[in-house]
mmCIF file as gemmi writes it, N, C-alpha and C atoms, coordinates in Angstrom:
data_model
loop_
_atom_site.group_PDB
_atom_site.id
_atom_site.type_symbol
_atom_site.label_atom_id
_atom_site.label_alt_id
_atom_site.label_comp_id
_atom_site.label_asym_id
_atom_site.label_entity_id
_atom_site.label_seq_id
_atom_site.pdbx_PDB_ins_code
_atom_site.Cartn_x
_atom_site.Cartn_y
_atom_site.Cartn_z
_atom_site.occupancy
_atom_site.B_iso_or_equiv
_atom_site.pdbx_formal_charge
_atom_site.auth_seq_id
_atom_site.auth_asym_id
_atom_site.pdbx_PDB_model_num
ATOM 1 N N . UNK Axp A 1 ? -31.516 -19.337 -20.528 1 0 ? 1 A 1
ATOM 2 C CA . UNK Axp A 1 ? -30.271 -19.19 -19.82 1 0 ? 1 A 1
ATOM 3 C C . UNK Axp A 1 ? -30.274 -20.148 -18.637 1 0 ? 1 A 1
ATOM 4 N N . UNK Axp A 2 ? -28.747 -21.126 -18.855 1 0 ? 2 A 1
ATOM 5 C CA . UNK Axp A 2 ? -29.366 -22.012 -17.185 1 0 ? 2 A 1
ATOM 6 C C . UNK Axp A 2 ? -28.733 -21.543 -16.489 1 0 ? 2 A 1
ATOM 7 N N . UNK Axp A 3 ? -28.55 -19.834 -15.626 1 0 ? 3 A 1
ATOM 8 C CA . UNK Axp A 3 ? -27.897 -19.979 -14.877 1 0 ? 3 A 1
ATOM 9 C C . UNK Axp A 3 ? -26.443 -20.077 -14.372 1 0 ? 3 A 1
ATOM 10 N N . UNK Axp A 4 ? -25.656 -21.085 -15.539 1 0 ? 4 A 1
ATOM 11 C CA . UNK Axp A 4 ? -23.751 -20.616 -15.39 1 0 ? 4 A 1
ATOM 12 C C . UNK Axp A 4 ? -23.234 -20.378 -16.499 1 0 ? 4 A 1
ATOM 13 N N . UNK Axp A 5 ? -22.392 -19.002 -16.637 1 0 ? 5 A 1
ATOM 14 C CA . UNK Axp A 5 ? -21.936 -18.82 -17.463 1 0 ? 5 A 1
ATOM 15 C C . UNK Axp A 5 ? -20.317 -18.799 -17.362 1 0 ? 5 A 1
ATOM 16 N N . UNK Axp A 6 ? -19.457 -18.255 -18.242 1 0 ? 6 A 1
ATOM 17 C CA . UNK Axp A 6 ? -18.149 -19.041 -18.078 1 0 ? 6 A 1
ATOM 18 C C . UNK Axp A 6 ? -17.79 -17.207 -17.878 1 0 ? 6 A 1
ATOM 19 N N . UNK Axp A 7 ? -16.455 -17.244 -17.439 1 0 ? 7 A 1
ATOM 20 C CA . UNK Axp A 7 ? -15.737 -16.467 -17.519 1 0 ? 7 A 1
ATOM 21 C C . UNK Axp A 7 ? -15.066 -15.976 -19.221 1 0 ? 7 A 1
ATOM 22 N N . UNK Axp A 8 ? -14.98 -14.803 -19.84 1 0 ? 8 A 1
ATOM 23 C CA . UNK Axp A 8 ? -14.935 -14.665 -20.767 1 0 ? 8 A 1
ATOM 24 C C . UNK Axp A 8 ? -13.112 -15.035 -20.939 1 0 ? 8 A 1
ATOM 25 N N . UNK Axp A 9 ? -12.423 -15.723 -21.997 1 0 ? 9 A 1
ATOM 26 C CA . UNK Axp A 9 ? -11.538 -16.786 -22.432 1 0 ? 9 A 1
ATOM 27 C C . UNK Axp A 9 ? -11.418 -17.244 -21.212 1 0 ? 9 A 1
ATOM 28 N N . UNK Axp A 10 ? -12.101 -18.711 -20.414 1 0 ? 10 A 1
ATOM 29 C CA . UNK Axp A 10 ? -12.162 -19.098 -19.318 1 0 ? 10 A 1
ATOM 30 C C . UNK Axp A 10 ? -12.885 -20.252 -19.524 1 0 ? 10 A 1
ATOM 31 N N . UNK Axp A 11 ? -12.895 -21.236 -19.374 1 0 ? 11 A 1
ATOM 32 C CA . UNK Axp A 11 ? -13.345 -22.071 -19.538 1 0 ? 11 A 1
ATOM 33 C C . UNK Axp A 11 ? -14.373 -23.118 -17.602 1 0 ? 11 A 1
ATOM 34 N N . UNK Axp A 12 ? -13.67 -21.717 -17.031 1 0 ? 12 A 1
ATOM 35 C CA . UNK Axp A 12 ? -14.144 -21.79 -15.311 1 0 ? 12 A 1
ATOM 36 C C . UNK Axp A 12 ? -15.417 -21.107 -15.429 1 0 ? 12 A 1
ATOM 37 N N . UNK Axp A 13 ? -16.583 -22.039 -14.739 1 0 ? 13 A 1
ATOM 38 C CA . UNK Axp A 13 ? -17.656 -21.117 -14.201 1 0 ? 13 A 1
ATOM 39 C C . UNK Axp A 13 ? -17.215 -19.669 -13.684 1 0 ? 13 A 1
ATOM 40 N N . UNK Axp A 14 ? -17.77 -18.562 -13.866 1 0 ? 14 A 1
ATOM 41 C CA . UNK Axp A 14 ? -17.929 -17.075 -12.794 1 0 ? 14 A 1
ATOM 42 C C . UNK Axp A 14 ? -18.734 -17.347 -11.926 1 0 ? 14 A 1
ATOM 43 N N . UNK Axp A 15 ? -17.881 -17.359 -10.538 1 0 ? 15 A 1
ATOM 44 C CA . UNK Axp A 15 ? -18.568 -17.419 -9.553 1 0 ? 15 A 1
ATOM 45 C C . UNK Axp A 15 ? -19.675 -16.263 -9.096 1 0 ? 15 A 1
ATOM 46 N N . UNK Axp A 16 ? -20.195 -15.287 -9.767 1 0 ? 16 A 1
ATOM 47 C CA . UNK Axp A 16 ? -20.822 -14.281 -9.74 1 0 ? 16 A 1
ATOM 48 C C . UNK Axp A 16 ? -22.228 -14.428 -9.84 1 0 ? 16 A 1
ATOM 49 N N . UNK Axp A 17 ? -22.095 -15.045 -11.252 1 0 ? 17 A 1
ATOM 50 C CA . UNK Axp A 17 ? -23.448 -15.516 -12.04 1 0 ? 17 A 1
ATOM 51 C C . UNK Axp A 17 ? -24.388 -16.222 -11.002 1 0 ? 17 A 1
ATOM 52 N N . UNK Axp A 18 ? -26.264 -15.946 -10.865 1 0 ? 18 A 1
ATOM 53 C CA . UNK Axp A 18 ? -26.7 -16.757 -10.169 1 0 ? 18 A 1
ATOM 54 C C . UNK Axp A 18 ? -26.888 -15.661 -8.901 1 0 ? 18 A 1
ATOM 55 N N . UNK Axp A 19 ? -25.611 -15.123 -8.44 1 0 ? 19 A 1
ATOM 56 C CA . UNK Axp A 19 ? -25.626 -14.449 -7.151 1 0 ? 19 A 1
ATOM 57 C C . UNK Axp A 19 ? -26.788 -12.969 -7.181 1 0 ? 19 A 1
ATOM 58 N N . UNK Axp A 20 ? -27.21 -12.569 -6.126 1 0 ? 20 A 1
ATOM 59 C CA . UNK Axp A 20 ? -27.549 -11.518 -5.544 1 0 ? 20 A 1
ATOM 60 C C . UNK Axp A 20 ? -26.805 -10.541 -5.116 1 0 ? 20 A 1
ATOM 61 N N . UNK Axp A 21 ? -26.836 -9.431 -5.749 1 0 ? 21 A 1
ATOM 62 C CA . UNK Axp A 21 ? -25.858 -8.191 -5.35 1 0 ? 21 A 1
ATOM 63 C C . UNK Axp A 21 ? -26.911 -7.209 -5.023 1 0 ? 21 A 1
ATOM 64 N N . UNK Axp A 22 ? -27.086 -6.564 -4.284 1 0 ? 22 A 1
ATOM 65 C CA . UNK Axp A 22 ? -28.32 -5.417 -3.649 1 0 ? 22 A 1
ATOM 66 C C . UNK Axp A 22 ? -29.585 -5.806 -4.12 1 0 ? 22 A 1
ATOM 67 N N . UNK Axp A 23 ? -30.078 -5.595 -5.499 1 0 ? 23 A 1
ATOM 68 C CA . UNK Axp A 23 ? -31.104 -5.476 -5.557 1 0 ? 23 A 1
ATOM 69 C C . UNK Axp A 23 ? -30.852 -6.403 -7.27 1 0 ? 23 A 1
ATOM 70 N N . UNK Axp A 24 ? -29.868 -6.574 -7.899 1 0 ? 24 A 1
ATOM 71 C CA . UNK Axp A 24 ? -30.002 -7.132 -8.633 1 0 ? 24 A 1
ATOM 72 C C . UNK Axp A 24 ? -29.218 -9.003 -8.357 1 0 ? 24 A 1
ATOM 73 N N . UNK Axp A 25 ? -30.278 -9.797 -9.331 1 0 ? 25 A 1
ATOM 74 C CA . UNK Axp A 25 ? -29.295 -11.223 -9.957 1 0 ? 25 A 1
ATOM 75 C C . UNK Axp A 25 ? -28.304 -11.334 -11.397 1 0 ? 25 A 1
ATOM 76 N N . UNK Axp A 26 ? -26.967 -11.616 -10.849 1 0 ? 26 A 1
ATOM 77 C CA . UNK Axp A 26 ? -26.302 -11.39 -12.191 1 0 ? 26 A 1
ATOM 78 C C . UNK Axp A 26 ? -26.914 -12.571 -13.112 1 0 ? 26 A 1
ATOM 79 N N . UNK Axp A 27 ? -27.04 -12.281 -14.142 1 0 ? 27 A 1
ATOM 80 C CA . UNK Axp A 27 ? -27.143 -13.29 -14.861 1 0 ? 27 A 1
ATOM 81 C C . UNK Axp A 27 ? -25.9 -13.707 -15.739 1 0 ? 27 A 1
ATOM 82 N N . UNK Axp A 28 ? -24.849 -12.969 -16.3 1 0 ? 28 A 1
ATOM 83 C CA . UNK Axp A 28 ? -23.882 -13.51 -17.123 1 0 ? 28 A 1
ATOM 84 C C . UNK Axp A 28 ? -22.702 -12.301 -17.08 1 0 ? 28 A 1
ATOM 85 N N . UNK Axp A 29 ? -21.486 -12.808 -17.369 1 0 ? 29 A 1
ATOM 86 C CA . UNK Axp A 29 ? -20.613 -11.649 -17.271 1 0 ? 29 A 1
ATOM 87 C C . UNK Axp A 29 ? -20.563 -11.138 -19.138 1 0 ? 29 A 1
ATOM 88 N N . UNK Axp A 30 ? -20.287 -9.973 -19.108 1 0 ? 30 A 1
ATOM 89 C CA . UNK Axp A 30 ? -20.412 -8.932 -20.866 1 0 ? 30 A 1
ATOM 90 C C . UNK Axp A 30 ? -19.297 -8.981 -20.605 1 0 ? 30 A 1
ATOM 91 N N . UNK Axp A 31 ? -18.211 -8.835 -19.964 1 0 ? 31 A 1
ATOM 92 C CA . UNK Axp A 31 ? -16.357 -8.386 -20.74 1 0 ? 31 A 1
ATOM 93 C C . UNK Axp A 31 ? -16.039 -7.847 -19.241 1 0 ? 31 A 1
ATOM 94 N N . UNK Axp A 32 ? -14.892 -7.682 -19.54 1 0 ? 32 A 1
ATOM 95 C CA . UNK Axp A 32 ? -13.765 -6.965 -18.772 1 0 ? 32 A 1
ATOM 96 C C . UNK Axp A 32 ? -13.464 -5.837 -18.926 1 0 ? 32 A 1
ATOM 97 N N . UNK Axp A 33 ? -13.675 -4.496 -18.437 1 0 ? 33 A 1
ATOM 98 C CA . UNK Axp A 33 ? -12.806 -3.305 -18.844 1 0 ? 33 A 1
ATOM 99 C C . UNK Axp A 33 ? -11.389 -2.953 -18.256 1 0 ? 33 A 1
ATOM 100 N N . UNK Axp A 34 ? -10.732 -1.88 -18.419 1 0 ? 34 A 1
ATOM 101 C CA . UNK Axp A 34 ? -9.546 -1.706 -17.736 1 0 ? 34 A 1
ATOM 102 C C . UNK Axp A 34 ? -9.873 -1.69 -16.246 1 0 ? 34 A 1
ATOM 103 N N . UNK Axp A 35 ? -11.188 -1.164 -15.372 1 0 ? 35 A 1
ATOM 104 C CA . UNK Axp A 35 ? -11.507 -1.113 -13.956 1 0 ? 35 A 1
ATOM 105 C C . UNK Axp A 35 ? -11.817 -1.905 -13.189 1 0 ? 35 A 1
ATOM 106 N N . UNK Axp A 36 ? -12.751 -2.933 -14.553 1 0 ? 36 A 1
ATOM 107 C CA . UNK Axp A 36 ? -13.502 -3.988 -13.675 1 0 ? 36 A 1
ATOM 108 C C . UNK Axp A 36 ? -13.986 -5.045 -14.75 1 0 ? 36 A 1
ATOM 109 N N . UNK Axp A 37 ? -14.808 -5.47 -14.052 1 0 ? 37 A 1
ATOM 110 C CA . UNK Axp A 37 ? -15.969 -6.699 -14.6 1 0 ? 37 A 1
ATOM 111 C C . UNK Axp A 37 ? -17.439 -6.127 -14.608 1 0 ? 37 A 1
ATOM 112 N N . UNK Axp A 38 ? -17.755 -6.326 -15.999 1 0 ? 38 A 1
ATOM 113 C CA . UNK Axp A 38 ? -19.426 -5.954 -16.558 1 0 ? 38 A 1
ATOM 114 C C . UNK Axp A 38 ? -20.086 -7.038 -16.908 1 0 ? 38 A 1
ATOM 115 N N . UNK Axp A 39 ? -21.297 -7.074 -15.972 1 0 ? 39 A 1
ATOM 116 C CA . UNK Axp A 39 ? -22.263 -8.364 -16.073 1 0 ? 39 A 1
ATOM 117 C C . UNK Axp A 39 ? -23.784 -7.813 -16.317 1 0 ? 39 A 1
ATOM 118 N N . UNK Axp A 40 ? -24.046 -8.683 -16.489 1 0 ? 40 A 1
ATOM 119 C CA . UNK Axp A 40 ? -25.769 -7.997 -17.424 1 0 ? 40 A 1
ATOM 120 C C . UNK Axp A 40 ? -26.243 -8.987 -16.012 1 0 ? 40 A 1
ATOM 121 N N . UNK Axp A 41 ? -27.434 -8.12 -15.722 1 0 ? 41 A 1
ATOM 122 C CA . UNK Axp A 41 ? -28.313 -8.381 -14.233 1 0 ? 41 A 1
ATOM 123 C C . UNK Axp A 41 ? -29.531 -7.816 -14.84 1 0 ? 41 A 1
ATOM 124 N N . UNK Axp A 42 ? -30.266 -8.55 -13.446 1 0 ? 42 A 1
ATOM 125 C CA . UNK Axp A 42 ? -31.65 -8.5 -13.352 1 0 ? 42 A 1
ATOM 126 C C . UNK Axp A 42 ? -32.236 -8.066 -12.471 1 0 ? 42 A 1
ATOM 127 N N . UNK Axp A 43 ? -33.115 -6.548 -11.992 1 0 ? 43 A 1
ATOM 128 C CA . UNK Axp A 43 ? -33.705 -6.117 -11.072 1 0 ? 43 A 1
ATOM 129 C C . UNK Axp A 43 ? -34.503 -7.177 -10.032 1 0 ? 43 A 1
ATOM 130 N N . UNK Axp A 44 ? -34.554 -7.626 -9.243 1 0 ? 44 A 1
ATOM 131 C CA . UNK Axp A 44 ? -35.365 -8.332 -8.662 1 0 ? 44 A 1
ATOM 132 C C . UNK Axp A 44 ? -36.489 -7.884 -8.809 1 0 ? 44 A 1
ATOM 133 N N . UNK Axp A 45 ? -37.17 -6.841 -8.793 1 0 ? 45 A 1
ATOM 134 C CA . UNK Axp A 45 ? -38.452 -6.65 -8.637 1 0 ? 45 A 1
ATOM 135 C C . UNK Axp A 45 ? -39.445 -6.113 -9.686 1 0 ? 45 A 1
ATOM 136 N N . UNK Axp A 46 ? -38.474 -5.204 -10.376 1 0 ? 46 A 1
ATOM 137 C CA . UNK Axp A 46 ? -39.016 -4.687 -11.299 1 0 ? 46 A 1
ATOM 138 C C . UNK Axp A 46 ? -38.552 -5.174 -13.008 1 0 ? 46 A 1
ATOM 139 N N . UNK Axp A 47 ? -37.639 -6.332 -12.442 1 0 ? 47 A 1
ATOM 140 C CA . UNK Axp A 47 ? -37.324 -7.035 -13.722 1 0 ? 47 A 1
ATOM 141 C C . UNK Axp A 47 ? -36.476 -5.974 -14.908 1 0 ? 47 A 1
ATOM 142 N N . UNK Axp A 48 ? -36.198 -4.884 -14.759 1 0 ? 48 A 1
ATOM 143 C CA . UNK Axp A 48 ? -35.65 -4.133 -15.615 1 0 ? 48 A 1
ATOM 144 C C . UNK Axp A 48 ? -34.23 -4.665 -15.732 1 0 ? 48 A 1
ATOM 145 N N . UNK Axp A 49 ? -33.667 -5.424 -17.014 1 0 ? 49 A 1
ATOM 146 C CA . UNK Axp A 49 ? -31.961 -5.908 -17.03 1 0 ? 49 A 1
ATOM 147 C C . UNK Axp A 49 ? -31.274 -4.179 -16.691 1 0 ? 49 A 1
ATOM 148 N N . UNK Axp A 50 ? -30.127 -4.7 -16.462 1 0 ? 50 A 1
ATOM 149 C CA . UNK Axp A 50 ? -29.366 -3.417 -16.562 1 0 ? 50 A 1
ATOM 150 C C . UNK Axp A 50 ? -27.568 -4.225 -16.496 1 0 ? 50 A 1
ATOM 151 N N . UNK Axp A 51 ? -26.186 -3.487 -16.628 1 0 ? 51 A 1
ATOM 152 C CA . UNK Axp A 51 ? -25.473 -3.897 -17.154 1 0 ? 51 A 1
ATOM 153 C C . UNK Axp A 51 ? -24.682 -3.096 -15.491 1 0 ? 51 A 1
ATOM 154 N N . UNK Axp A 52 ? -23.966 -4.372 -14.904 1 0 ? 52 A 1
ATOM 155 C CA . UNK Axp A 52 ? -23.299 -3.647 -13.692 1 0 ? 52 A 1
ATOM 156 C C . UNK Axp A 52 ? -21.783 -3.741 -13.533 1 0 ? 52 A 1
ATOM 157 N N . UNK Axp A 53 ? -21.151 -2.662 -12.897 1 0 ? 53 A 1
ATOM 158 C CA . UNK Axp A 53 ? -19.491 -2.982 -13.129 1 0 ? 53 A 1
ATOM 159 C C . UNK Axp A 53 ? -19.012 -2.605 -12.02 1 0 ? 53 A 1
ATOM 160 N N . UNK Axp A 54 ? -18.202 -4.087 -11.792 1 0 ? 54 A 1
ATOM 161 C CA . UNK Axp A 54 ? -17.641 -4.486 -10.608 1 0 ? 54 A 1
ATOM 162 C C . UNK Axp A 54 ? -16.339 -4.605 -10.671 1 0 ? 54 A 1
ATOM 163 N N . UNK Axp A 55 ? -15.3 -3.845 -9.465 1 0 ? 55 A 1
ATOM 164 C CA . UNK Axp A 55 ? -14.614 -3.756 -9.381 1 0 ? 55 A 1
ATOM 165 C C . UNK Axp A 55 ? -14.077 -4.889 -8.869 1 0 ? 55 A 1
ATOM 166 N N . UNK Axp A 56 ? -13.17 -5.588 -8.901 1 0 ? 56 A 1
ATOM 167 C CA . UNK Axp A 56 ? -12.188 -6.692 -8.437 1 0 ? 56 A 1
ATOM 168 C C . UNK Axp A 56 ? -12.067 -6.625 -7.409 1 0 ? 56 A 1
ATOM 169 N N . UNK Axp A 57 ? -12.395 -7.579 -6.089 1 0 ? 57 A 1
ATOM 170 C CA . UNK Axp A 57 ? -11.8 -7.565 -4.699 1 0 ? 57 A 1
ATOM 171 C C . UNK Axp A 57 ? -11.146 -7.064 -4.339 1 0 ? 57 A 1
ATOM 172 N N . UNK Axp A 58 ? -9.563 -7.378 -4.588 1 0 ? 58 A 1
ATOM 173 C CA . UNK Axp A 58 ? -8.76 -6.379 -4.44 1 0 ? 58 A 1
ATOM 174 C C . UNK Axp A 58 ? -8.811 -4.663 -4.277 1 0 ? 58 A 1
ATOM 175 N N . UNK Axp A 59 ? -9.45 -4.428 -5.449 1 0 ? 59 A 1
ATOM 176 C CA . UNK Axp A 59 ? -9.561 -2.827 -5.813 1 0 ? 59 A 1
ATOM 177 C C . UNK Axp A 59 ? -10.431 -2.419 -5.221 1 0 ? 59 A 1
ATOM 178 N N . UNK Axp A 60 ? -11.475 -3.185 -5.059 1 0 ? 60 A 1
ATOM 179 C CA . UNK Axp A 60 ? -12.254 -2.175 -3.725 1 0 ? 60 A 1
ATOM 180 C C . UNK Axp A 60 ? -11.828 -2.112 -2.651 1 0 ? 60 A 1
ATOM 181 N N . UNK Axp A 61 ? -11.207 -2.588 -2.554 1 0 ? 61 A 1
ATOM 182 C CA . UNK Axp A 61 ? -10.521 -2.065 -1.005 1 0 ? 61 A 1
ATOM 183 C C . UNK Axp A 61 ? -9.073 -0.789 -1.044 1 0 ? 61 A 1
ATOM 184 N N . UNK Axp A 62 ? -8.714 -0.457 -2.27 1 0 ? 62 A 1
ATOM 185 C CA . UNK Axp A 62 ? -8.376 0.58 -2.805 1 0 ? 62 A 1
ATOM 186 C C . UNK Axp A 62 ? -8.781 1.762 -2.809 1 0 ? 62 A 1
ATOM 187 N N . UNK Axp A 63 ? -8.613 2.893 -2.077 1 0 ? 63 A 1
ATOM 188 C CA . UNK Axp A 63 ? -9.505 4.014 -1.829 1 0 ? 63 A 1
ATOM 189 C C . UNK Axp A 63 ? -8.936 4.697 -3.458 1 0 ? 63 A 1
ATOM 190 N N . UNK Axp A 64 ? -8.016 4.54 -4.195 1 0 ? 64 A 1
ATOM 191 C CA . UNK Axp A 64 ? -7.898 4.973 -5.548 1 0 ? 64 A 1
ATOM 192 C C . UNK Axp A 64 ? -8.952 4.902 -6.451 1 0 ? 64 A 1
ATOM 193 N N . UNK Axp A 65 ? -8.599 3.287 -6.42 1 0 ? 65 A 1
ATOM 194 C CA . UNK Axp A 65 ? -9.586 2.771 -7.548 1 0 ? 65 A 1
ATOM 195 C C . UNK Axp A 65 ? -11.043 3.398 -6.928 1 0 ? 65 A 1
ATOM 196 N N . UNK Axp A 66 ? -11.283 3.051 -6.306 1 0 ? 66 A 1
ATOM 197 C CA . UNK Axp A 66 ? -12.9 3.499 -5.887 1 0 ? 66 A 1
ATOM 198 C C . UNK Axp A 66 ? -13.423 5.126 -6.074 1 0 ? 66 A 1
ATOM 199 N N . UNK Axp A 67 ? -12.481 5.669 -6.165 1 0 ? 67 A 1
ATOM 200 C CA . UNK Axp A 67 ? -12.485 7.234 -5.902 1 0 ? 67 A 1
ATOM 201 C C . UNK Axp A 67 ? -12.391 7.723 -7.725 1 0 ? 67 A 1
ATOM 202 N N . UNK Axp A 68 ? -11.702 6.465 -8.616 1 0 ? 68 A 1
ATOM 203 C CA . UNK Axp A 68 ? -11.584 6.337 -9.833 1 0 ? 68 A 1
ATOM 204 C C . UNK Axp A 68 ? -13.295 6.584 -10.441 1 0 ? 68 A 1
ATOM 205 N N . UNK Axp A 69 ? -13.733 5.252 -9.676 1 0 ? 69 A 1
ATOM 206 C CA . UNK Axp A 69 ? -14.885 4.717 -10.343 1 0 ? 69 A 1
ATOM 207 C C . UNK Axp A 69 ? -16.264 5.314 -9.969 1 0 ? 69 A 1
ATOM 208 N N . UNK Axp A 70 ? -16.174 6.027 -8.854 1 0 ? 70 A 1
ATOM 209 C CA . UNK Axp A 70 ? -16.837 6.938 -8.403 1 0 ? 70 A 1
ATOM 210 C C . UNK Axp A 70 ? -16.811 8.445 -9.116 1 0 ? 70 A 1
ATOM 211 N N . UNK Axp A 71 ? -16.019 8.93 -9.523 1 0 ? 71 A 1
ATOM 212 C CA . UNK Axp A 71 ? -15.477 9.322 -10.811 1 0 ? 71 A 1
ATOM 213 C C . UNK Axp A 71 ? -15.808 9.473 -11.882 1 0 ? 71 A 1
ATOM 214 N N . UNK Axp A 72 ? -15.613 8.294 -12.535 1 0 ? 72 A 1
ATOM 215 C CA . UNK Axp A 72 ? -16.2 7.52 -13.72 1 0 ? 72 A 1
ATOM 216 C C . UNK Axp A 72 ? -17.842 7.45 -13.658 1 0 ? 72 A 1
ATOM 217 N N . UNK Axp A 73 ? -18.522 7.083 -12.747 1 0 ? 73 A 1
ATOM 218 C CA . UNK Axp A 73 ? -20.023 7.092 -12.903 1 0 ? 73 A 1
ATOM 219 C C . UNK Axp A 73 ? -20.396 8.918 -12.496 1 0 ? 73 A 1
ATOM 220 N N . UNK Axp A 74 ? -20.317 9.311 -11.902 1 0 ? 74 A 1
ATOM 221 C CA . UNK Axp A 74 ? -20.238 11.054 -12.088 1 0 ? 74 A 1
ATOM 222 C C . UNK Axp A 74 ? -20.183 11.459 -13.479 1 0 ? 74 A 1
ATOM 223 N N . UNK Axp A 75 ? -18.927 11.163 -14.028 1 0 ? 75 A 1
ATOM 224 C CA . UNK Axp A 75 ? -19.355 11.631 -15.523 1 0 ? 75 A 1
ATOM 225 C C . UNK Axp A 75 ? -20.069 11.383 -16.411 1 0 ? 75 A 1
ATOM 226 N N . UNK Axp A 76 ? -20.477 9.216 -16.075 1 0 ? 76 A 1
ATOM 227 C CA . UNK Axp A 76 ? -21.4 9.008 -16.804 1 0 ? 76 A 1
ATOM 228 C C . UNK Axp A 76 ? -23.24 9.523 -16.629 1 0 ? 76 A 1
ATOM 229 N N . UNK Axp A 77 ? -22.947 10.268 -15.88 1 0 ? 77 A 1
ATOM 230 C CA . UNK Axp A 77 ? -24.596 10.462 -14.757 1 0 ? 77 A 1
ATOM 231 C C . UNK Axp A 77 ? -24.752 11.256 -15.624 1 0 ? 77 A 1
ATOM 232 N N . UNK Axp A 78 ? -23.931 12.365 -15.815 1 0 ? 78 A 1
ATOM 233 C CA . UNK Axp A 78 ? -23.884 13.947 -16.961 1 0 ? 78 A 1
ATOM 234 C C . UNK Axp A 78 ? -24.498 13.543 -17.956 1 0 ? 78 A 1
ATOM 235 N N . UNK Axp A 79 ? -24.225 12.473 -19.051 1 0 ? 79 A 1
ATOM 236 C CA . UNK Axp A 79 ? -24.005 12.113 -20.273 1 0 ? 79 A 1
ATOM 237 C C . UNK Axp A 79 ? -25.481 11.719 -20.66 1 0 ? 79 A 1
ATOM 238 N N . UNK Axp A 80 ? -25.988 12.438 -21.271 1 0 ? 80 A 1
ATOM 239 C CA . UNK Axp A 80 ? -27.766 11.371 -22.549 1 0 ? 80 A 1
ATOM 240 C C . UNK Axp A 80 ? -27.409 12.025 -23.592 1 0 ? 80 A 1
ATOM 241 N N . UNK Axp A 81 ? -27.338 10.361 -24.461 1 0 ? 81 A 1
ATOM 242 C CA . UNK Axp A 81 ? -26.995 10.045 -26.069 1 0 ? 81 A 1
ATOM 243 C C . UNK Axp A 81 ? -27.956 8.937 -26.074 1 0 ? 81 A 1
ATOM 244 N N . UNK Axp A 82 ? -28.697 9.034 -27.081 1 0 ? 82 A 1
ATOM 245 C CA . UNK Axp A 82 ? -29.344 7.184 -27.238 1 0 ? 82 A 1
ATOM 246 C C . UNK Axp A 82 ? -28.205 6.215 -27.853 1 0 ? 82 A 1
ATOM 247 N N . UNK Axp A 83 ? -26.662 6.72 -27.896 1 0 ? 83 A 1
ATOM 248 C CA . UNK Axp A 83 ? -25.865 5.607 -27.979 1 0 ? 83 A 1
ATOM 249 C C . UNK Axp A 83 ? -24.816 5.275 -26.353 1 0 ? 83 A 1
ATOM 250 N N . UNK Axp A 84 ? -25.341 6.09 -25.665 1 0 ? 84 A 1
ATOM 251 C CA . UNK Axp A 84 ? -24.967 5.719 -24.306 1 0 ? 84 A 1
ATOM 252 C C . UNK Axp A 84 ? -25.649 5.146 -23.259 1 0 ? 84 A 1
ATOM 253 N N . UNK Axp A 85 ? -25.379 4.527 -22.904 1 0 ? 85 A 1
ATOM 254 C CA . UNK Axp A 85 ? -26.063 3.954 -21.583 1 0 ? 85 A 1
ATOM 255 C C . UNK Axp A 85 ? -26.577 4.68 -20.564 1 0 ? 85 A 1
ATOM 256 N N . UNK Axp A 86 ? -27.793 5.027 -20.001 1 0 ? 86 A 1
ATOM 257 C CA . UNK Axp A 86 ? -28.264 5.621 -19.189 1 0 ? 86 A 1
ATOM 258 C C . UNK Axp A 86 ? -27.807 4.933 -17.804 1 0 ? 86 A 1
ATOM 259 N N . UNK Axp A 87 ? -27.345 5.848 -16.655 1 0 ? 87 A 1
ATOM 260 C CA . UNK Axp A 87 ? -27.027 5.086 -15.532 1 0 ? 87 A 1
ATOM 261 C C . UNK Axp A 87 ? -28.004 5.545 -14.447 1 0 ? 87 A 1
ATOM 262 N N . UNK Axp A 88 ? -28.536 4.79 -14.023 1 0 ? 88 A 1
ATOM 263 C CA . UNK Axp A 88 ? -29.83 4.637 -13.076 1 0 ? 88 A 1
ATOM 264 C C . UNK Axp A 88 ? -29.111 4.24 -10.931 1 0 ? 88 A 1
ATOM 265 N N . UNK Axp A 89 ? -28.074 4.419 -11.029 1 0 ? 89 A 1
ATOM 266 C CA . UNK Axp A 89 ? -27.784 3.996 -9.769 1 0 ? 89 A 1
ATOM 267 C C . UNK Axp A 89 ? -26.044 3.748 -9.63 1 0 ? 89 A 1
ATOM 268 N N . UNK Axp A 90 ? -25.335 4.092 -8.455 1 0 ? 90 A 1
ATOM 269 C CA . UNK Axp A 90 ? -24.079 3.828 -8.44 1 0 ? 90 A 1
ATOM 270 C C . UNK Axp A 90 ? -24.406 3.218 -6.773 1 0 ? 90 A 1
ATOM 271 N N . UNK Axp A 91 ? -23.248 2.497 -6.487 1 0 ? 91 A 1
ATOM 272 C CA . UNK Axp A 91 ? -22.843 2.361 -5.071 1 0 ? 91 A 1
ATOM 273 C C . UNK Axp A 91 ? -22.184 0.931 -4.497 1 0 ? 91 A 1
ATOM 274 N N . UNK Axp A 92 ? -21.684 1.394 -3.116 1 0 ? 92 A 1
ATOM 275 C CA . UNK Axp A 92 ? -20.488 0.718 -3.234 1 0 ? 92 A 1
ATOM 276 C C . UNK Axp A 92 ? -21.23 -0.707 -1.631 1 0 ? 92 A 1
């Protein structure tokens, strides 16, 4: 992987990719959902990938949306299926 990946139908670098967000490096964006943007990252330390979803500038500054997505990871916290994603961490 070198590092830039495109925006998905985009032919523009994601300015994301590369960056440092808390504790992880994104490495590439996975898709778009209706809330946000999902990028596959890399623990800094412990190297464990994990898959993170980011809300749009805009919307975080939305006490809705945030209160949505805060929300949304609550229910996913409930949830073990080995076809679901285990969620290991939320925050804003």
């Amino acid at each position: 992987m070198d590092g830039v990946s495109t925006s998905l139908n985009s032919d523009k670098p994601d300015p994301l990719v590369g960056k440092v967000i808390d504790k992880y490096v994104i490495l590439e964006r996975l898709g778009k959902g209706g809330m946000g943007l999902v990028y596959k990252a890399q623990h800094q330390r412990i190297k464990r990938y994990a898959a993170l979803k980011l809300l749009p500038a805009r919307e975080s500054r939305d006490e809705v949306s945030v209160k949505r997505l805060e929300r949304e990871a609550t229910a996913m916290g409930k949830l073990q299926h080995p076809a679901i994603a285990t969620m290991y961490d939320f925050g804003m």
